[in-house]
MIGUTOR-275679 format. One record per residue (C-alpha): x, y, z. Coordinates in steps of 0.5 Angstrom, whole numbers, plus 500, padded with zeros to 3 digits. Example, Ala and Ser with C-alpha at 12.3 -4.5 7.8 and 13.67 -1.06 7.14 Angstrom:
BEGIN
 east north  up
  525   491 516
  527   498 514
***
This chain:
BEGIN
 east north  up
  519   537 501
  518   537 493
  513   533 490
  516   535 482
  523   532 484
  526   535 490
  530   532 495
  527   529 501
  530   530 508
  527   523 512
  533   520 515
  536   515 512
  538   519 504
  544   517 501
  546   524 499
  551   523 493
  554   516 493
  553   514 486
  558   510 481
  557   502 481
  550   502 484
  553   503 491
  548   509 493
  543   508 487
  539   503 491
  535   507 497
  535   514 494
  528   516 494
  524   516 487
  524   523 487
  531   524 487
  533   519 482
  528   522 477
  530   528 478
  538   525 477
  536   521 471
  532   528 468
  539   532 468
  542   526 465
  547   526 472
  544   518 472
  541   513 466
  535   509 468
  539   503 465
  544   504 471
  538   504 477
  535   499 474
  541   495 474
  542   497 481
  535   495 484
  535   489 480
  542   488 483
  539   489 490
  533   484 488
  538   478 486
  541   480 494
  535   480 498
  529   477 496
  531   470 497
  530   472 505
  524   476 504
  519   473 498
  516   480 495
  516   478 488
  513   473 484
  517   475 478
  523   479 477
  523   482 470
  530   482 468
  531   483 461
  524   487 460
  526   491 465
  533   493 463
  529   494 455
  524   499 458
  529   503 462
  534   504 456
  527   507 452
  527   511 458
  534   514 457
  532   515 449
  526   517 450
  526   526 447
  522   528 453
  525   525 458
  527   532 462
  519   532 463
  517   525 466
  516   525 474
  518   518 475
  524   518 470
  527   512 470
  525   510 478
  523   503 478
  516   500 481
  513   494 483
  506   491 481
  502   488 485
  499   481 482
  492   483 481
  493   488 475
  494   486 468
  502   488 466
  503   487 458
  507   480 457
  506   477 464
  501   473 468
  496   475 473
  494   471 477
  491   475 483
  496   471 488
  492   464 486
  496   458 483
  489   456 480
  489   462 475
  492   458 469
  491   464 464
  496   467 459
  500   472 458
  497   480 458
  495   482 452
  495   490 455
  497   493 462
  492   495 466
  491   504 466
  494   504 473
  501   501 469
  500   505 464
  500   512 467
  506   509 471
  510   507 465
  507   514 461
  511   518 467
  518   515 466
  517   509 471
  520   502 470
  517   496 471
  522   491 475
  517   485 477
  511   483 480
  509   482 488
  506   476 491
  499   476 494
  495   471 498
  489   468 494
  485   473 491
  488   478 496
  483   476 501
  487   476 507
  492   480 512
  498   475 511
  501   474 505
  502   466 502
  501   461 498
  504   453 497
  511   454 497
  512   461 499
  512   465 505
  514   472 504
  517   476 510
  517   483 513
  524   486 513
  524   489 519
  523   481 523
  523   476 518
  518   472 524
  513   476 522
  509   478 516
  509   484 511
  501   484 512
  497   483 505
  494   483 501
  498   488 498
  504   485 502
  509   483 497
  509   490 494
  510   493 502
  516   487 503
  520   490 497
  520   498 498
  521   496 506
  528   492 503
  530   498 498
  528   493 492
  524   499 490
  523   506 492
  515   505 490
  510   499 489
  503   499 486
  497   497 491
  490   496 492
  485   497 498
  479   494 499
  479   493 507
  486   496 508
  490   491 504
  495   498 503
  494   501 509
  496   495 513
  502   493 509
  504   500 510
  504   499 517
  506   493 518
  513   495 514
  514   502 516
  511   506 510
  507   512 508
  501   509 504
  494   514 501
  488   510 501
  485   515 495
  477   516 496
  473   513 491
  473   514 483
  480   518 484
  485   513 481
  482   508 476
  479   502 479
  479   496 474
  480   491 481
  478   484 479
  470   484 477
  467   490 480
  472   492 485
  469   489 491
  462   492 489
  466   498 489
  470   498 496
  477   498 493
  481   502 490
  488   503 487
  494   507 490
  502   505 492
  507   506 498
  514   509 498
  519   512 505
  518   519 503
  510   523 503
  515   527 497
  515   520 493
  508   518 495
  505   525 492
  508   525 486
  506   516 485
  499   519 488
  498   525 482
  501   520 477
  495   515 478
  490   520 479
  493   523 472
  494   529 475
  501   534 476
  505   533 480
  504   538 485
  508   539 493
  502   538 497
  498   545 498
  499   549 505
  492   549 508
  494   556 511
  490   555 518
  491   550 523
  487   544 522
  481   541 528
  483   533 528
  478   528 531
  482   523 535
  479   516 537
  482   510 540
  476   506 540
  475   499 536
  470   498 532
  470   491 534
  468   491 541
  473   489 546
  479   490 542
  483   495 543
  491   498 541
  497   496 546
  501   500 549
  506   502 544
  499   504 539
  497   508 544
  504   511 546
  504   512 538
  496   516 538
  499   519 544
  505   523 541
  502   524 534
  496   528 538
  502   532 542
  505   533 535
  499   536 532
  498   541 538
  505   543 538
  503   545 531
  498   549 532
  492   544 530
  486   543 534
  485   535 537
  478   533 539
  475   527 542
  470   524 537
  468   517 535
  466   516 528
  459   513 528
  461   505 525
  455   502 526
  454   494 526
  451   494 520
  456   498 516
  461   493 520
  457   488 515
  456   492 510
  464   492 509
  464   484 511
  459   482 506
  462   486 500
  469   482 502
  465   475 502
  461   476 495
  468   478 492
  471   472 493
  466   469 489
  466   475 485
  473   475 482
  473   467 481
  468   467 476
  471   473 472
  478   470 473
  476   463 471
  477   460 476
  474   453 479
  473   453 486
  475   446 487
  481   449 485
  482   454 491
  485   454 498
  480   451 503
  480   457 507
  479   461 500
  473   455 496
  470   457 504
  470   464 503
  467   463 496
  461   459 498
  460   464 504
  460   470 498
  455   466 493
  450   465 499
  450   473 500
  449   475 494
  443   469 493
  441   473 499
  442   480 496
  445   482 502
  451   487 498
  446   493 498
  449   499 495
  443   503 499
  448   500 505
  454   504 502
  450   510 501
  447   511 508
  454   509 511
  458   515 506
  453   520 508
  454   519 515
  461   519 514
  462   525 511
  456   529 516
  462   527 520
  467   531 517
  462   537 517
  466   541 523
  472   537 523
  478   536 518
  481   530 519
  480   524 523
  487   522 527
  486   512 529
  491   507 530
  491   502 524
  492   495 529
  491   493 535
  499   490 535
  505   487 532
  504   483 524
  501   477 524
  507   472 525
  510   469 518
  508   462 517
  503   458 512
  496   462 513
  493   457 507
  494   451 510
  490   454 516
  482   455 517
  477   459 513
  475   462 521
  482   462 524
  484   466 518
  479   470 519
  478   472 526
  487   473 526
  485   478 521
  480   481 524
  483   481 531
  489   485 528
  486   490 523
  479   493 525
  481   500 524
  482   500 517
  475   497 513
  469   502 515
  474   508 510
  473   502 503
  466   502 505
  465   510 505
  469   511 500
  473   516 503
  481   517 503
  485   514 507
  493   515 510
  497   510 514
  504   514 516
  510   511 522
  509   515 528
  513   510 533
  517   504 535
  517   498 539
  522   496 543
  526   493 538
  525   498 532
  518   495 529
  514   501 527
  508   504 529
  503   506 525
  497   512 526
  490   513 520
  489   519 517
  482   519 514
  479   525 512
  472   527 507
  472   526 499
  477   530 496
  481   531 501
  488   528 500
  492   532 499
  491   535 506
  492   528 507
  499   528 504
  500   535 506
  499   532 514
  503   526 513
  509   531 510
  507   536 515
  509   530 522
  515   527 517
  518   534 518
  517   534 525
  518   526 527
  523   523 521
  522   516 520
  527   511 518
  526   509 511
  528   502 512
  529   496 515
  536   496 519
  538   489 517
  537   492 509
  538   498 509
  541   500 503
  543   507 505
  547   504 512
  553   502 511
  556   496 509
  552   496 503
  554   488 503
  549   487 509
  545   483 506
  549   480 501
***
């Protein structure tokens, strides 16, 4: 695994098919980065390829908002002509943006039909940082509301997992997750606020970091959800991860450093929700991931992390003030909402009147958590109780069926915003049928580079697949899902 620009080894890479954009689509982002550098590919070709494949695929499964076409080819060819092309780690890789951080010349509207502003004047530093490393932007994901649930929908649009169309990418990064699962791009931009990229990643078969707090720039609607959610991105490879993750952290692309000791893991299989739990193939895929660990040479312990009931609340008020929080900076008229969401809003105004989002909630929480850490590395969790959430219209449905669907399906995931410490969501097994599994890493502040390091470590021993068979642009025939 080379973070600067090596090929990766997980199954599915396409080797050396390139020509008419055949072979271009589904290599991973290093690997046209470093074929675009040397000149053996032009950022034109692969954004014309991708965008190619988007024209192909996304009626079926929903992933963009917008498709930016001719802005795309135009940042691609100043890519090519750029003097410093040879030195750009994302050299002419396309990306896709989540609908809830400014992109200069579109509209964000935070997945919400009611936000009616204009065009951007200026990206958001996230997209800044990608642009100034070479990537191309080719289009805008769709969100739910506000990006307040785990499905991702809205009036008119339903968008789907690639690996089964019945089921949804999850959200609230959802869009962004459906098109790298599809091969639309080979990274896309997210945020996590209670797991809205650790749960997409899941639900699609990706590779995610939840970076620990103040690592990557915030700026996530008015205050980051009091200071739960954080900017990151998913990908196929933890090479392409690295390198996404050290471009938005505004570091240099690095491989991941070899901690030179075997690590001690926490293992824990209990909910923080009481009577909820993982099915089987959750179980079977911690299982395996623990006995990859051993075979390894790390050290698995049984340990549950100290998730009380008032950090459960700490983290839910948070979610409930930001609804609120981010219709007024967005300008919204709560009339204008989704009766779920215009619930959730009103929710948030009642525990902001109350002040019950109390920064001392978040501290005492952090503090445990990183006690926590004192003789272990890395916690090891599942991420859901089962499958995706079906695809269907969640905004026509309840405030309280949204909810308690979310929280059935995802309680692992929230505890690590409220924390603020970093967080991984890897594949580590299938359903009858293929779907991934998925397991969490979490670990203490500064730790994700061991985090990646982990991740790339298991990719080694137990390669997933990069993509959703029925679209998978590196299986032939390429003319599948045309």
């Amino acid at each position: 695994m080379d973070a600067s620009g090596g090929v990766g080894t997980a199954q599915g890479d396409s080797g050396n098919r390139v020509g008419d954009g055949v072979g271009i689509v589904g290599l991973p982002a290093t690997e046209i980065a470093a074929r675009v550098r040397a000149g053996e590919l032009t950022a034109v070709e692969v954004t014309r390829a991708h965008l190619a494949h988007i024209e192909a695929v996304d009626a079926r499964i929903g992933a963009f908002r917008v498709v930016r076409r001719e802005a795309a080819l135009a940042e691609a060819a100043a890519v090519d002509a750029s003097l410093t092309r040879f030195a750009l780690p994302l050299a002419g890789v396309p990306v896709a943006i989540k609908d809830n951080v400014p992109v200069s010349g579109e509209t964000c509207t935070d997945g919400s039909p009611a936000r009616r502003s204009g065009p951007e004047t200026q990206d958001h530093e996230v997209v800044r940082r990608l642009r100034r490393a070479g990537a191309v932007v080719v289009g805008i994901t769709r969100a739910p509301e506000l990006c307040l649930y785990a499905a991702t929908d809205g009036p008119g649009t339903l968008t789907r997992n690639p690996w089964d169309t019945a089921l949804s990418p999850a959200g609230s990064s959802g869009g962004s997750a459906a098109a790298v699962a599809c091969g639309s791009v080979p990274i896309a931009h997210g945020n996590d606020g209670m797991g809205s990229l650790r749960l997409p990643a899941a639900a699609c078969g990706l590779v995610t970091l939840k970076p620990g707090i103040g690592v990557v720039p915030g700026g996530i609607g008015a205050n980051d959800w009091s200071n739960m959610a954080v900017n990151g991105a998913m990908a196929t490879t933890v090479a392409d991860l690295a390198v996404v993750q050290a471009v938005l952290a505004g570091e240099q692309p690095a491989s991941p450093a070899d901690p030179g000791r075997p690590l001690r893991i926490a293992v824990s299989t209990r909910s923080p929700m009481p009577g909820l739990g993982g099915d089987a193939p959750v179980r079977a895929a911690v299982d395996a991931v623990v006995a990859e660990l051993r075979a390894a040479g790390h050290t698995v312990v049984r340990r549950t992390p100290p998730i009380t009931p008032g950090a459960a609340g700490g983290a839910l008020v948070r979610w409930m003030a930001g609804a609120e929080d981010d219709a007024e900076f967005l300008g919204i008229d709560r009339a204008d909402l989704q009766p779920r969401s215009r619930t959730h809003a009103r929710m948030g105004r009642l525990v902001r009147r109350l002040g019950l989002v109390r920064p001392r909630t978040q501290a005492r929480f952090r503090e445990r958590m990183i006690r926590f850490f004192d003789d272990v590395d890395l916690l090891l969790t599942p991420v859901t109780t089962g499958p995706p959430l079906p695809a269907r219209p969640w905004h026509e449905r309840s405030f309280l069926a949204n909810i308690t669907a979310n929280a059935r399906w995802a309680p692992w995931t929230a505890a690590w915003n409220l924390a603020g410490i970093p967080a991984a969501v890897l594949p580590a097994g299938t359903r009858p049928g293929g779907l991934p599994v998925p397991v969490q890493f979490v670990g203490p502040p500064g730790a994700e580079g061991l985090l990646l390091w982990i991740a790339g470590e298991l990719e080694d021993r137990q390669p997933w697949r990069r993509y959703a068979p029925v679209f998978d642009p590196t299986s032939p025939p390429a003319a599948a899902f045309a």
